[in-house]
Every structure is written in structure tokens, then in C-alpha cells.
C-alpha positions as CSV (number, residue, x, y, z in Angstrom):
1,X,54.6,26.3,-17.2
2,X,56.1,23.1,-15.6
3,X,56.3,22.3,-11.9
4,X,60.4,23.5,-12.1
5,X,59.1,26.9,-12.7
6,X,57.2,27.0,-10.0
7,X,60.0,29.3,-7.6
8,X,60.6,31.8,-10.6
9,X,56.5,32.4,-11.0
10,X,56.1,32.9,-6.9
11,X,58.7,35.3,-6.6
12,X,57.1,37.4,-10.2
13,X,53.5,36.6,-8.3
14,X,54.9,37.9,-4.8
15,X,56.4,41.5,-6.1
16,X,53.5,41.6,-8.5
17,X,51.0,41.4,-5.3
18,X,53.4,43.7,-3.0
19,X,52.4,46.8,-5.5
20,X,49.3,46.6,-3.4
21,X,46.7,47.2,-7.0
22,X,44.9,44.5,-6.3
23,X,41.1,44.2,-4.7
24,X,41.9,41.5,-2.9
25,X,44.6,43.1,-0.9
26,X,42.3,45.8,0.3
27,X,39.8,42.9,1.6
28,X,42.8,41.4,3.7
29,X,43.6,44.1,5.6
30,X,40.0,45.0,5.9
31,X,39.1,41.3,7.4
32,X,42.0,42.0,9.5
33,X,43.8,38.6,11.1
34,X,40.8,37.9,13.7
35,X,39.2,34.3,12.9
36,X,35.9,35.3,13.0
37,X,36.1,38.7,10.8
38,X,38.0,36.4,8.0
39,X,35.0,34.0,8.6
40,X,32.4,36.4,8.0
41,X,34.1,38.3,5.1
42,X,34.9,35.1,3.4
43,X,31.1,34.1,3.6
44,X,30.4,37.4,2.1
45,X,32.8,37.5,-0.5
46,X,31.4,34.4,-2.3
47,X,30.2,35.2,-6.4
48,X,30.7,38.9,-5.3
49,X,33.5,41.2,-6.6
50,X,35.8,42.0,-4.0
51,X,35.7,45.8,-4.5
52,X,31.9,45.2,-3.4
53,X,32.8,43.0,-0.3
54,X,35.3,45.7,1.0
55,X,32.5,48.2,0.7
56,X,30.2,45.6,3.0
57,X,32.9,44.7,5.5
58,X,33.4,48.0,6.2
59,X,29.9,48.6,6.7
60,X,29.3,45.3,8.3
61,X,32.0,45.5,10.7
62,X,30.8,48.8,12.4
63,X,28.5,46.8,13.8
64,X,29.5,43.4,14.1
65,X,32.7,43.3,15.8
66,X,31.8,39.4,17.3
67,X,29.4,37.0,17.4
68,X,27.2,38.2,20.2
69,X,26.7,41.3,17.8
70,X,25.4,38.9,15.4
71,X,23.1,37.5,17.0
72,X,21.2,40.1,18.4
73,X,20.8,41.5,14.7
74,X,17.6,40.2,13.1
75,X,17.9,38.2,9.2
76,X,16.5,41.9,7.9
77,X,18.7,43.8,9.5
78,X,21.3,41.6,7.8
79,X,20.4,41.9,5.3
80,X,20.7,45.7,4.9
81,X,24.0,45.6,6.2
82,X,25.2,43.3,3.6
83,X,23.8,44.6,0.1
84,X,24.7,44.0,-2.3
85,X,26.8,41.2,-2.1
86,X,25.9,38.2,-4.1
87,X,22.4,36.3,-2.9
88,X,22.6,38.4,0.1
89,X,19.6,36.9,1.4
90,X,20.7,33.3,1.7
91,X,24.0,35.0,2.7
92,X,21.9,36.7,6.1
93,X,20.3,33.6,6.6
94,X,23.8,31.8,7.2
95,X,25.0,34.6,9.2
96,X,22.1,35.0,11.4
97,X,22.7,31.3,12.1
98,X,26.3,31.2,12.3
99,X,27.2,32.6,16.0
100,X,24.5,29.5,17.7
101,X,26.9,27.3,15.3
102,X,29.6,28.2,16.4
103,X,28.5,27.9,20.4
104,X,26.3,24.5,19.8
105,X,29.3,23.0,18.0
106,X,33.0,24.6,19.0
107,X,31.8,26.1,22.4
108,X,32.0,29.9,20.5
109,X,34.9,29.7,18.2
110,X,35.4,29.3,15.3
111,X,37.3,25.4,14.7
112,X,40.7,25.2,13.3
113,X,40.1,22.3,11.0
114,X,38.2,22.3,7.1
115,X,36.1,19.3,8.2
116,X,34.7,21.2,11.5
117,X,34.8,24.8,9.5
118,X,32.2,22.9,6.9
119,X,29.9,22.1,9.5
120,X,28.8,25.8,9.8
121,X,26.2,27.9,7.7
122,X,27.4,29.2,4.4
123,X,30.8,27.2,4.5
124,X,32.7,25.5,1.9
125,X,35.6,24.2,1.0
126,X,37.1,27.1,-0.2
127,X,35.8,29.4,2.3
128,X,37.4,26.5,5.0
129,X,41.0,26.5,3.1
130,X,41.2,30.2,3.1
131,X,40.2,30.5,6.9
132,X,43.0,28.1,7.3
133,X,45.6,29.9,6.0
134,X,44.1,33.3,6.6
135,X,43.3,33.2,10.5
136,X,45.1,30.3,11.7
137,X,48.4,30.6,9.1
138,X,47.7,26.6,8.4
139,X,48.5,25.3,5.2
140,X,45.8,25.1,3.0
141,X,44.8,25.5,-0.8
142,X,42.1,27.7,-0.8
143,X,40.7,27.5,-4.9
144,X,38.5,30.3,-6.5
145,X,38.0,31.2,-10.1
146,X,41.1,33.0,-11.0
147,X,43.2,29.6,-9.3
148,X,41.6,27.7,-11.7
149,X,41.6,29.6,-14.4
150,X,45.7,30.7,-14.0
151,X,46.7,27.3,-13.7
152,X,44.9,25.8,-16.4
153,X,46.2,29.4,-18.6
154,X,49.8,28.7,-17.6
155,X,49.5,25.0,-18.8
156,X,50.2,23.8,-15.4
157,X,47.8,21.5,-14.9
158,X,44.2,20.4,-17.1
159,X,41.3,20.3,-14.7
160,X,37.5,20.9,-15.3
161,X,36.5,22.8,-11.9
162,X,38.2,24.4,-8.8
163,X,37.2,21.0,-6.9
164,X,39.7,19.5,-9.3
165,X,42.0,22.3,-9.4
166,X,42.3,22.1,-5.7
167,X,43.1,18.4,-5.1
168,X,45.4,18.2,-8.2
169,X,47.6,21.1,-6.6
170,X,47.1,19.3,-3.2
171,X,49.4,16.8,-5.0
172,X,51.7,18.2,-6.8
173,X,52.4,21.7,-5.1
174,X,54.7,21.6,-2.3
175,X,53.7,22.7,0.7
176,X,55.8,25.7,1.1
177,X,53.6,27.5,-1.3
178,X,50.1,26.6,-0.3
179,X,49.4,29.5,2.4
180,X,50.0,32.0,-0.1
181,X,49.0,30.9,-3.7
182,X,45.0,32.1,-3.5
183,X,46.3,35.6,-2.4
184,X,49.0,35.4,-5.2
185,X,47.0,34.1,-8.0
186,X,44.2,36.2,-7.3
187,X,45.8,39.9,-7.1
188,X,47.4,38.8,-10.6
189,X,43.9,37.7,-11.9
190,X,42.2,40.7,-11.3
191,X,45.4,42.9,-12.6
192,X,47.3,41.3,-15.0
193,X,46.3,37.6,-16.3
194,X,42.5,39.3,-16.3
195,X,39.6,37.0,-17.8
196,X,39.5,38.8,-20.7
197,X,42.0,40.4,-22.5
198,X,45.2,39.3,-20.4
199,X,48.1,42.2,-20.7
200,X,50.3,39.2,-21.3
201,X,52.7,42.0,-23.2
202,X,53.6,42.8,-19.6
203,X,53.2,40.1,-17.8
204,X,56.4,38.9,-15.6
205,X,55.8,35.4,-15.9
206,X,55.3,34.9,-19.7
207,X,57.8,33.1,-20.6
208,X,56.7,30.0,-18.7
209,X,53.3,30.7,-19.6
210,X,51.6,28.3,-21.9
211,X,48.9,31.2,-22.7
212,X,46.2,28.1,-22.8
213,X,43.1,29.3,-24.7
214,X,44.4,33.0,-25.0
215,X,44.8,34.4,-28.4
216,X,48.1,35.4,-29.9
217,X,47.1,39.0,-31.3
């Protein structure tokens, strides 16, 4: 895959996440377009599988509808809210600290900027680039495993981690496509262009596809 086939692949990538078979797209519309509920689901959804996170935010959310709800929740109270996402522990540690953050820093909102979103407990840049685009419809390149992986696969670019994935696409992808590539690329990774096994047989975009590192049988 080349740059030039950049507008073919989003439009295959767009219908393909439309079908709504995705995890992913049961997350968004259960983190809703409120800054804070993307924040907290976007903490949560770190090294945990999204079918798992949408179980927890549903959960979560019964009770935490703000940050005031937050804090009056103690770190084991959290913590039982949140099982079993990923090091849910360190995860109820950063939320427990999260809403006198957000007051001590941003006066009780959350900041509309990936330098002042990575001042706060539990936030990185990835979790910063998809609050951008997700809550505040900013353009950002928010980079997770299946970016980096799908890119690389396609032969679009050759980078070593999502760090590098994410700055060589600040580069070279134009801007018209930042704000909805992570939603995109990741409802293909976890139904088509899988990590194992890719249905490449099906796949709506494999004629560009360099099929980097995937077998031919």
C-alpha cells in the first residue's frame, strides 16, 4: 500500500466499520460523546479487550456519571467497579485521583490539549489523541496495537512501536483522515486483518495490501 491508496482503503475501512461487528463500536456509543465518560473509558480500556471494557463502562457508569461521583468512591470501591480490566488496581488508583486533577489543574474539566490531557493520572499519549478526536472532534492520531500493526501489514510505512507509528503518520497522513483512522483501523483489526490468521480471502482492501509478514497459504 502506497500513500495514493490512501482514499480507496478509507472508503473500504469506513463501510467495513459502518456494519457495526466491531468491539470497538459498541465502546463508542457506550462512552457516549461527554469528555469526561471518553476520559474514563479510555483509561480503562488500556491492555484490556474491548468486549471487557464495554462490560465495565456499563457497570462503571451506573455510578459514575461525573467527577464528583468519583470522588466520593473509595480506591476499593474502584476497584470492584472496574474488574477485570487490565491492572485494575493501578487503573483505581488513577481514577481515584483523577477528579482533584482535573480541579487542581483545569478548574474541573477535562483540557482540550495532549500536553495538558498528559498531566493527569493514567494518561498517555494515546489515551490524549483519542480524547482529542473523540470528545472534542480535534484532529489527532490516536495509535494502538492494531494501527501499528495494519500499517506496517499493508506495507505502508516500517516502524518499530506505536510511538513511531504515530509520528511517522503525523507526517505523512493528511489531516483529513486523522480523526477517524484509530476507529477505522481498529474495527478492521479485530474483524478482518485479525492478528492471527487475517481473512485476507475477503478482505476489501487486498489488492493494495502488501500482506507484510502474513503467510501466503
Amino acid at each position: 500500500m502506497t500513500f495514493a491508496d490512501i482514499p480507496f482503503a478509507t472508503r473500504m475501512l469506513a463501510r467495513e466499520y459502518r456494519r457495526g461487528l466491531a468491539p470497538v463500536t459498541v465502546l463508542e456509543r457506550e462512552r457516549t460523546r461527554d469528555p469526561f465518560r471518553i476520559l474514563v473509558a479510555t483509561i480503562l480500556s488500556a491492555r484490556t479487550r474491548d468486549e471487557t471494557t464495554v462490560k465495565v463502562v456499563q457497570r462503571l457508569f451506573k455510578t459514575v456519571r461525573e467527577p464528583g461521583d468519583l470522588a466520593r468512591l473509595s480506591v476499593g470501591q474502584i476497584e470492584a467497579l472496574i474488574y477485570p480490566t487490565g491492572f485494575y488496581a493501578t487503573k483505581a488508583r488513577h481514577l481515584k485521583a483523577l477528579p482533584a486533577a482535573l480541579n487542581r489543574l483545569f478548574g474541573g474539566s477535562v483540557p482540550k490539549t495532549i500536553p495538558d490531557l498528559c498531566q493527569l493520572p493514567g494518561v498517555g499519549r494515546k489515551t490524549a489523541n483519542l480524547v482529542m478526536t473523540a470528545a472534542f472532534d480535534k484532529p489527532a492520531i490516536c495509535v494502538d496495537v492494531h494501527v501499528h500493526r495494519l500499517c506496517n501489514r499493508w506495507g505502508l510505512i516500517e516502524t518499530k512501536n506505536p510511538l513511531e507509528t504515530e509520528m511517522t503518520l503525523r507526517r505523512l497522513l493528511p489531516h483529513r483522515y486523522w480523526k477517524r483512522w484509530n476507529s477505522y483501523l481498529v474495527a478492521f483489526g479485530q474483524t478482518v486483518c485479525t492478528p492471527r490468521r487475517p481473512k485476507c480471502g475477503g478482505c476489501p482492501i487486498a489488492r493494495v495490501c502488501a500482506r507484510i509478514g502474513v503467510g501466503k497459504a
